[in-house]
Backbone as a printed PyTorch tensor [residue, N CA C, xyz], in Angstrom:
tensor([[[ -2.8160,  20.0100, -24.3610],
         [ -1.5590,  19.2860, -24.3660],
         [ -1.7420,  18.0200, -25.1880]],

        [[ -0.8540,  17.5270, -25.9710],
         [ -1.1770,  16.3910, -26.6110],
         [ -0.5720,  15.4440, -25.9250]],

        [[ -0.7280,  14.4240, -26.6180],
         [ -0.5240,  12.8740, -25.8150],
         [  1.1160,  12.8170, -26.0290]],

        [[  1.4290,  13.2540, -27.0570],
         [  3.1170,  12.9790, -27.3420],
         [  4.1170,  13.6350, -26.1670]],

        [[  3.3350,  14.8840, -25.8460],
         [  4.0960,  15.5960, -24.5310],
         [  3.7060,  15.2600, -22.8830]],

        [[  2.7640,  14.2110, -23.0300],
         [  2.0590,  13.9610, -21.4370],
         [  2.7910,  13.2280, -21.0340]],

        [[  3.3300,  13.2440, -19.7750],
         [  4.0520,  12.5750, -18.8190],
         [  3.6480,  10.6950, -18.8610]],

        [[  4.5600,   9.8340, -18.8830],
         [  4.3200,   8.6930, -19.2580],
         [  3.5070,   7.7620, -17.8710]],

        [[  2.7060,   7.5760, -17.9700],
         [  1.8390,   6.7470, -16.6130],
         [  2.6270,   5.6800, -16.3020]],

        [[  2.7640,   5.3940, -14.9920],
         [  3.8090,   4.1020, -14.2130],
         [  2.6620,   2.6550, -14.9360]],

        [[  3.2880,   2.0210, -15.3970],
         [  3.0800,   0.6440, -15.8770],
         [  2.5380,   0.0100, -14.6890]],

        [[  1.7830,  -0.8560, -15.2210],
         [  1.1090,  -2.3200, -14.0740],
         [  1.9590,  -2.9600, -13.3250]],

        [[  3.2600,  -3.7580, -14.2450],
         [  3.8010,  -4.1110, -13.1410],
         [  4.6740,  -2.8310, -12.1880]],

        [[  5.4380,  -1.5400, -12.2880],
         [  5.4810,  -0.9520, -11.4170],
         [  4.7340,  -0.6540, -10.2930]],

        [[  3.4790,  -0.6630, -10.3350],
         [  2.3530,  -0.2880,  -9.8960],
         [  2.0420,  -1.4310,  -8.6370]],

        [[  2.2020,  -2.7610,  -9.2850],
         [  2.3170,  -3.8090,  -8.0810],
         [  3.3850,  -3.9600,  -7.5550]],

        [[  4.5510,  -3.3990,  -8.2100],
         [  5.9620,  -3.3270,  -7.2550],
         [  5.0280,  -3.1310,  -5.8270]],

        [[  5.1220,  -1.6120,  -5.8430],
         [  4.8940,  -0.3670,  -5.3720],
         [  3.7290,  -0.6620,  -4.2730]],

        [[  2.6760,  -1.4530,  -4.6970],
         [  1.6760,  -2.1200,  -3.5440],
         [  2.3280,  -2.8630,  -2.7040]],

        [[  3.0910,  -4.0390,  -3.1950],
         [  3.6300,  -5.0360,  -2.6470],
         [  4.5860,  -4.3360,  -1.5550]],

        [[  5.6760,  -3.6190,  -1.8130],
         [  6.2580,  -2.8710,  -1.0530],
         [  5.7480,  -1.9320,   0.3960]],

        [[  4.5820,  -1.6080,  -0.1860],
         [  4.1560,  -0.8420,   0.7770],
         [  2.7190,  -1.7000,   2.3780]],

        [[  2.9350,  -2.8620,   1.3280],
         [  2.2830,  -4.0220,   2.1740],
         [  3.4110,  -4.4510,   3.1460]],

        [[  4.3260,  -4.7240,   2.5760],
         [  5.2130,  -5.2920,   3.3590],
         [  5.8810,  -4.0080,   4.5750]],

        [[  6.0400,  -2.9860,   4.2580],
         [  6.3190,  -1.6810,   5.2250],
         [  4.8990,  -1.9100,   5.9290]],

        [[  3.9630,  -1.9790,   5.9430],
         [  2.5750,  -1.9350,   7.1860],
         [  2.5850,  -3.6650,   7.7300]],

        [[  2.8240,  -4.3310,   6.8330],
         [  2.8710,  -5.4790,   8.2220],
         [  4.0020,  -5.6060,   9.0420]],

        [[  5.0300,  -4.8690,   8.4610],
         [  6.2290,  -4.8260,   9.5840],
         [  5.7040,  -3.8750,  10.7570]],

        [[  5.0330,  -2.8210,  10.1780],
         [  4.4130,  -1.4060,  11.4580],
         [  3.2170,  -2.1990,  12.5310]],

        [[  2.6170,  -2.7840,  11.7670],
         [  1.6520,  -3.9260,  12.3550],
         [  2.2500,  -4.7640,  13.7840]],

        [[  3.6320,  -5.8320,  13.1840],
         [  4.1040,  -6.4920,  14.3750],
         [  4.5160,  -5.5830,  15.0250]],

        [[  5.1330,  -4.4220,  14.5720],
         [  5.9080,  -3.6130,  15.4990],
         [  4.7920,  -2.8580,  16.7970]],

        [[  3.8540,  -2.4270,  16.4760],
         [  2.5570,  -1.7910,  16.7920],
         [  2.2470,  -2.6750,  17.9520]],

        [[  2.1540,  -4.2280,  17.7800],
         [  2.0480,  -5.2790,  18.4110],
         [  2.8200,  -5.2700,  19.7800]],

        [[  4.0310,  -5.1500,  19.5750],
         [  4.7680,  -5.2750,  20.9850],
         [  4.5640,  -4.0600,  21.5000]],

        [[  3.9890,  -3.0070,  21.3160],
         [  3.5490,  -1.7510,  22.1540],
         [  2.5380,  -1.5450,  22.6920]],

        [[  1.9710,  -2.4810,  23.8710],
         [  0.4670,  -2.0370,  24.0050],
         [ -0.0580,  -0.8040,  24.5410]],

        [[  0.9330,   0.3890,  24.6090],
         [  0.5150,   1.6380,  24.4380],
         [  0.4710,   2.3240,  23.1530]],

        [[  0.2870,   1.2420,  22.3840],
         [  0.4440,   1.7560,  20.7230],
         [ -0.7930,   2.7590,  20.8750]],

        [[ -1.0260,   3.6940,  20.0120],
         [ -2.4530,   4.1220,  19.7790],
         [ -3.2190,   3.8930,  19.4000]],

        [[ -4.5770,   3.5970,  19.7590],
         [ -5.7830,   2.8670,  18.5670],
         [ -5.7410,   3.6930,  17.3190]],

        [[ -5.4850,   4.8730,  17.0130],
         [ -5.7090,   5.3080,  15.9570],
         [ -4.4370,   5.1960,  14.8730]],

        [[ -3.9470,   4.9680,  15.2360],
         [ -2.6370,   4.5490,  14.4730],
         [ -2.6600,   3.3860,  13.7220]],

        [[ -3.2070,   2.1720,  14.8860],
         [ -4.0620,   0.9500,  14.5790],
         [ -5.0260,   1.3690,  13.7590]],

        [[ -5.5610,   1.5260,  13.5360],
         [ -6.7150,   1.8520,  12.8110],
         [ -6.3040,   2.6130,  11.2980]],

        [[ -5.7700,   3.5580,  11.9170],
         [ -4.6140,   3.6910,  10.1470],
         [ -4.4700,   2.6220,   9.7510]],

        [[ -3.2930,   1.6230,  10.0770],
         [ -2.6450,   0.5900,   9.4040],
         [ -3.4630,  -0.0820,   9.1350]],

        [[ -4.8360,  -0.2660,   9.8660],
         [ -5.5290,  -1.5310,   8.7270],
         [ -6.5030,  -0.8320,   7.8220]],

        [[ -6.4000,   0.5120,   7.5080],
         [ -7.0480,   1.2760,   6.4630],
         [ -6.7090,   1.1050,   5.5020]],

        [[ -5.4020,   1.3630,   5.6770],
         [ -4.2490,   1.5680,   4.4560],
         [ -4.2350,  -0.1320,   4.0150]],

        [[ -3.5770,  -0.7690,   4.6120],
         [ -3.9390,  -2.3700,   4.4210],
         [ -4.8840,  -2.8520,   3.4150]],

        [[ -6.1610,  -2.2430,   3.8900],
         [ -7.4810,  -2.7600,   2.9450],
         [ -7.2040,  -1.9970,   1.9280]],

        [[ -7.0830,  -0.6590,   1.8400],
         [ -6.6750,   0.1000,  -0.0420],
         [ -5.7860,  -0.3500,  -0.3370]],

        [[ -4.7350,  -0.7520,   0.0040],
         [ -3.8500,  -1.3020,  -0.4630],
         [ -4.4240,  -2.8530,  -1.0800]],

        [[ -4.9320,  -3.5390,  -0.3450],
         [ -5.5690,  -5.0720,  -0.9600],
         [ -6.3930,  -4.7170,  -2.0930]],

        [[ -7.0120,  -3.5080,  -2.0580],
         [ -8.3940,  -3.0880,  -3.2690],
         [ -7.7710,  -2.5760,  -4.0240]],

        [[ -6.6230,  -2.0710,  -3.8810],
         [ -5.5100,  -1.4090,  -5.2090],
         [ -4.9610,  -2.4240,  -5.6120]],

        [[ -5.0110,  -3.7180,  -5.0900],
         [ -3.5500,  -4.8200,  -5.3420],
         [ -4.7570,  -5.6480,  -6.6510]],

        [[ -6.0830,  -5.8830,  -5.9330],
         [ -7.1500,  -6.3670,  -7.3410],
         [ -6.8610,  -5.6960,  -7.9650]],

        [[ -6.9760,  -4.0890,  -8.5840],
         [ -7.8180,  -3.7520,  -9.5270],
         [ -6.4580,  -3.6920, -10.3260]],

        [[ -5.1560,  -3.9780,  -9.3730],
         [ -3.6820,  -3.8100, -10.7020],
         [ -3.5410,  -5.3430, -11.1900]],

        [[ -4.4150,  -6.1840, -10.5090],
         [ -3.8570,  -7.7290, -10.4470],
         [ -2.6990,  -8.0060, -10.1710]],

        [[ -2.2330,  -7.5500,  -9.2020],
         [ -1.2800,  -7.8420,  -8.2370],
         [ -1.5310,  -8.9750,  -7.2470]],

        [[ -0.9810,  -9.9530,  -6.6030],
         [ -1.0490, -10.6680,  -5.5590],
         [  0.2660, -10.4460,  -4.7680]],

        [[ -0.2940, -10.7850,  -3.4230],
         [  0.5860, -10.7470,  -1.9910],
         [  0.8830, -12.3840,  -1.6630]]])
């Protein structure tokens, strides 16, 4: 396939849209998580997974929160 027909890659700043956004959807799940103390630990434990790739994706686009 050549380069003229390859699907166009999402740009940098899309790319930190797209972090930023999805930071802000897990710290809302976060407080929310918060007022449930039958939340699940593993659920917890998701959200601050995702959190940290999300912070290590937000460097390597040079994005800030």
């Amino acid at each position: 396939m050549d380069s003229q027909n390859a699907s166009p890659q999402p740009n940098r700043e899309q790319a930190v849209q797209h972090i930023a956004e999805a930071h802000k959807i897990l710290s809302q799940l976060r407080q929310e998580a918060g007022k449930h103390s039958a939340m699940d630990e593993a659920v917890r434990e998701a959200i601050q997974r995702l959190e940290m790739a999300l912070a290590m994706l937000s460097v390597k686009t040079g994005g800030m929160f």
